[in-house]
C-alpha positions as CSV (number, residue, x, y, z in Angstrom):
1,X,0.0,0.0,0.0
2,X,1.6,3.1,-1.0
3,X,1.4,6.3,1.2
4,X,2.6,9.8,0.2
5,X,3.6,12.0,3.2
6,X,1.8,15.8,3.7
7,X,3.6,18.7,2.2
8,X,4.1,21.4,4.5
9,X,1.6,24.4,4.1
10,X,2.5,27.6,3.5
11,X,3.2,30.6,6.7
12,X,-0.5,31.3,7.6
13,X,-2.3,28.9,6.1
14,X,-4.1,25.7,8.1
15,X,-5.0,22.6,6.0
16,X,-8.2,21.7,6.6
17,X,-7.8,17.7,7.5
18,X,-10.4,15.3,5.7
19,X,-11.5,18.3,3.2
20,X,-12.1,17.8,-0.2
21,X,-13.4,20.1,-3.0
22,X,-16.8,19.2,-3.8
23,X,-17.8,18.0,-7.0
24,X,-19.1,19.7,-9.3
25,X,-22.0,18.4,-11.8
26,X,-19.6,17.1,-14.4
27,X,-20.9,18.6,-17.7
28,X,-21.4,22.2,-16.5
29,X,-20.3,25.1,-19.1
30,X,-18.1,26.4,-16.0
31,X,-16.1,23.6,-15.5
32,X,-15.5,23.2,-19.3
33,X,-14.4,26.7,-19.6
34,X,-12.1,26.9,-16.8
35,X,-9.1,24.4,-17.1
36,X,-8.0,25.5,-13.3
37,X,-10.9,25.3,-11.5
38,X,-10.5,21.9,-10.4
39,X,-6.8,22.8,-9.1
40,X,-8.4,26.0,-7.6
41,X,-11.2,24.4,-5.6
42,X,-8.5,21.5,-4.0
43,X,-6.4,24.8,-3.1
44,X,-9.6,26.2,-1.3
45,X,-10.3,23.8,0.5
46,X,-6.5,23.5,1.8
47,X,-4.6,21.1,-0.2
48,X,-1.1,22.8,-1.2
49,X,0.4,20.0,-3.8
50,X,-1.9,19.0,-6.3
51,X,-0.9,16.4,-8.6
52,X,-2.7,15.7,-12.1
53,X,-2.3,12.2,-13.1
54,X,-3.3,10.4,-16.8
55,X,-2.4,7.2,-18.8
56,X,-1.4,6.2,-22.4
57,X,-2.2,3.5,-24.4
58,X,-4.8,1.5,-22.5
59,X,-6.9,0.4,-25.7
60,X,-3.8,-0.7,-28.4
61,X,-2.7,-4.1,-29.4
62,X,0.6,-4.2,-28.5
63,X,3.3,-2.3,-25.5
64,X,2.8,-1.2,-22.4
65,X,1.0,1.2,-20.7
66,X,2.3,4.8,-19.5
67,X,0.8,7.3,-16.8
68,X,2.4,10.4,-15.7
69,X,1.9,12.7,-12.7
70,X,2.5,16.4,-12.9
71,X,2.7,18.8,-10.5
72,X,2.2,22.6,-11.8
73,X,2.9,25.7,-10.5
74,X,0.0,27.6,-9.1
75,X,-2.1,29.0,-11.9
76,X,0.1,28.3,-14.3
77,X,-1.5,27.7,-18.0
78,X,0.9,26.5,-20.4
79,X,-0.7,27.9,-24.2
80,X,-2.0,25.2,-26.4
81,X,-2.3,22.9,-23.6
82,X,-5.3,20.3,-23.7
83,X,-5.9,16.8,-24.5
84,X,-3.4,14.7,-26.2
85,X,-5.4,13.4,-28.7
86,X,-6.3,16.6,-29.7
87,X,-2.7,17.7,-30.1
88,X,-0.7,17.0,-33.3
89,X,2.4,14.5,-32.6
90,X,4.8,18.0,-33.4
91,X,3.0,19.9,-30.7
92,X,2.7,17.4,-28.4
93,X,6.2,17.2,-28.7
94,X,6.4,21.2,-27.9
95,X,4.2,20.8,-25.0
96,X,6.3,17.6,-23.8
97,X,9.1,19.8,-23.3
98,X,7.5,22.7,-21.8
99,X,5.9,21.0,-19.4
100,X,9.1,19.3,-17.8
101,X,10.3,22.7,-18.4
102,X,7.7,24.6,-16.0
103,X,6.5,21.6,-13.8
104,X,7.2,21.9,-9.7
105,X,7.9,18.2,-10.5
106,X,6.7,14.6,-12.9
107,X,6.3,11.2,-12.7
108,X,6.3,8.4,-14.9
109,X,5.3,5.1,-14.7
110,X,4.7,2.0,-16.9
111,X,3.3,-1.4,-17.3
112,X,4.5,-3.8,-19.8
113,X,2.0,-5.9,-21.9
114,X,3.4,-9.0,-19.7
115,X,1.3,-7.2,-17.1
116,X,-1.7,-6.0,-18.4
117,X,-2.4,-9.9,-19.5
118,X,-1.8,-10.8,-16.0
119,X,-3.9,-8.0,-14.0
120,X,-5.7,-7.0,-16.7
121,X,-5.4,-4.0,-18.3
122,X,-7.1,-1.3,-15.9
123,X,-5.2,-3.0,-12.9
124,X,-1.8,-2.4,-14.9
125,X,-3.5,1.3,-15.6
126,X,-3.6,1.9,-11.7
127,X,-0.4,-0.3,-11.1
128,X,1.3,2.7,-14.0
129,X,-0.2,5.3,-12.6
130,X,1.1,4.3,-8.8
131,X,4.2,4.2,-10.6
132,X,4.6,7.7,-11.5
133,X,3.3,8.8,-8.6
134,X,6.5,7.6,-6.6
135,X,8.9,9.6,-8.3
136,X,6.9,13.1,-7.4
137,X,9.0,15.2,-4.9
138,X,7.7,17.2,-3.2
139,X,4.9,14.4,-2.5
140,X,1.8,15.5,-3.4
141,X,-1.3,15.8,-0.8
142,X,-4.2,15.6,-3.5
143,X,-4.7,13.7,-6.3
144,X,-7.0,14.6,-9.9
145,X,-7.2,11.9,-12.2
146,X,-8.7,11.2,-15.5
147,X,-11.7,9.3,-15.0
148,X,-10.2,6.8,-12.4
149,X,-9.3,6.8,-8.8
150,X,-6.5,4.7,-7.0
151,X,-8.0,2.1,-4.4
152,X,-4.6,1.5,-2.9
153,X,-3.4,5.4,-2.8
154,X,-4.4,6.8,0.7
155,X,-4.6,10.5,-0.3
156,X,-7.8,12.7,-1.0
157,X,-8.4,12.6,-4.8
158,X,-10.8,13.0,-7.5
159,X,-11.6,11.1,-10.9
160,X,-12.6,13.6,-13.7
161,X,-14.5,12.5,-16.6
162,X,-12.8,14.1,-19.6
163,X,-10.2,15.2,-17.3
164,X,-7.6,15.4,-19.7
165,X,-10.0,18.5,-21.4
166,X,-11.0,19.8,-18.4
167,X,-8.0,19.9,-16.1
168,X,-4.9,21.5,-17.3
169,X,-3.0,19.2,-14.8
170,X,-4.3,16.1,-16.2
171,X,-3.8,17.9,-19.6
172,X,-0.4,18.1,-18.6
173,X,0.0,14.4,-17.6
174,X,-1.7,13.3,-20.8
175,X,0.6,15.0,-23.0
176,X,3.7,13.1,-21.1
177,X,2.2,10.4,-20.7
178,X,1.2,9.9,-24.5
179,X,4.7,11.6,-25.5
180,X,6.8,9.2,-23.4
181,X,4.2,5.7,-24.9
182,X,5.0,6.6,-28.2
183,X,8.5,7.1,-27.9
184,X,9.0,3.5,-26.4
185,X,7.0,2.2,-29.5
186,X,9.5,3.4,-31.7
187,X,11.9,1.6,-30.0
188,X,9.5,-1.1,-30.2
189,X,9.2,-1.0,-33.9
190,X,13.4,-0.8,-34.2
191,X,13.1,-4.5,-32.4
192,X,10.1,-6.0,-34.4
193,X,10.4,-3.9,-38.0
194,X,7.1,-6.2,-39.9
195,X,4.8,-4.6,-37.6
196,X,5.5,-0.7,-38.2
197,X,5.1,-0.2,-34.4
198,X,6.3,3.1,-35.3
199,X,2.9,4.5,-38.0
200,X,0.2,3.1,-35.5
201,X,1.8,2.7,-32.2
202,X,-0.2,-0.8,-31.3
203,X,-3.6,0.3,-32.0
204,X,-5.8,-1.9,-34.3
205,X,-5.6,-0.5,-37.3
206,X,-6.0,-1.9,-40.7
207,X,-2.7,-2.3,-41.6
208,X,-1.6,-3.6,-38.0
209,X,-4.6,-6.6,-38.1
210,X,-3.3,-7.4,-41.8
211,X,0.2,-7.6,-40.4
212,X,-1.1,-9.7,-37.4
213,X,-2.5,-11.9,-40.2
214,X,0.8,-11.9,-42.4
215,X,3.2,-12.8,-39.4
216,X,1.2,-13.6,-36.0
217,X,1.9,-12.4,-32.6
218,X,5.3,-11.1,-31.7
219,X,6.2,-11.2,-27.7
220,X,5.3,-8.0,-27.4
221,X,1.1,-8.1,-28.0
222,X,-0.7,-8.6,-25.8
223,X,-2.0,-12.1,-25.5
224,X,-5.5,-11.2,-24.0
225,X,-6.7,-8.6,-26.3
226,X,-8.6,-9.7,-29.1
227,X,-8.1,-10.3,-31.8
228,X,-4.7,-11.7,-31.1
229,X,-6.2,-13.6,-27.9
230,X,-8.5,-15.1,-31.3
231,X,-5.4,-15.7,-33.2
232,X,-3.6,-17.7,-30.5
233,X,-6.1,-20.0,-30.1
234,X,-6.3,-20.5,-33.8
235,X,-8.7,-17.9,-35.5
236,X,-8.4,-14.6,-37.5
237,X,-8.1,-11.5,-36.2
């Protein structure tokens, strides 16, 4: 069970033990319109070092897993910031650097495809996301997450749908954590050429299921996603 210690507060300022921000109705035009106000509500209700935390790659074929936890400065907003996927590859590249740049401090974790077909692959989500969480100093004393919460995390937090649009820490994690997955699939693709790891990083595309059909499974896919959990067992993807 991981446990991450209390930052110190600021002169003049008492945190407010057990408070958390309340939530919001999900959908509201406010929260859509104000990528802080998540970060602003944990500050007002006393939290100090508030960490945004998002994954990478949970639905491909093939690799592992990445998360990422990012702790911004206070207020900061970093231009062109959002959601990875809405972010071409040569911005998100921008944005990866900016944000190690700027950030009080990051994280990143990862699960290999090993374990996402032993755990399953939103256990080996959590398990990454834990990951990245340990290498945060100063430790962080609340938690907002993209659409998931961590069961084994003992620290106030809050899952976000659409977090990664409507959080600009999450936004922040996203971009580092999608920056950092595709990056070790074109490492990936230097090891195992025939799939072109390096044009669809894993996910199911056409040309990946044609390729699964041309030369099978290689050791890294992951052997409980269909369809190469089909193919293994003697079918077509």
């Amino acid at each position: 069970m991981l446990f991450f210690g209390e930052v110190p507060m600021t002169r003049g300022r008492q945190r407010q033990q057990d408070a958390q921000p309340d939530r919001d109705d999900l959908f509201s035009g406010e929260l859509l319109c104000d990528s802080l106000l998540f970060e602003r509500k944990a500050r007002e209700s006393g939290f100090f070092c508030i960490a945004g935390i998002d994954e990478a790659g949970r639905g491909p074929l093939a690799g592992p897993v990445a998360a990422a936890a990012v702790v911004l400065p206070n207020e900061l907003l970093i231009p062109g910031l959002t959601d990875s996927k809405q972010v071409s590859e040569k911005e998100r590249d921008r944005l990866f650097d900016v944000i190690r740049e700027k950030a009080v401090c990051f994280g990143i974790g990862i699960a290999d495809e090993r374990t996402i077909d032993e755990v399953n692959i939103l256990q080996a989500t959590i398990i990454a996301m834990e990951r990245a969480l340990q290498h945060l100093a100063p430790s962080p004393d609340y938690l907002l997450i993209d659409a998931l919460t961590l069961p084994h995390v003992k620290l106030p937090q809050n899952g976000i749908i659409k977090g990664d649009c409507r959080s600009h820490s999450i936004a922040a994690a996203s971009i580092l954590a999608k920056v950092t997955r595709d990056r070790l699939m074109l490492k990936l693709h230097e090891q195992h050429p025939r799939y072109n790891f390096k044009r669809h990083k894993g996910y199911g595309t056409r040309e990946h299921l044609e390729l699964l059909r041309k030369y099978g499974p290689c050791e890294v896919h992951r052997r409980t996603f269909n369809p190469v959990a089909r193919m293994l067992k003697g079918g077509q993807p």
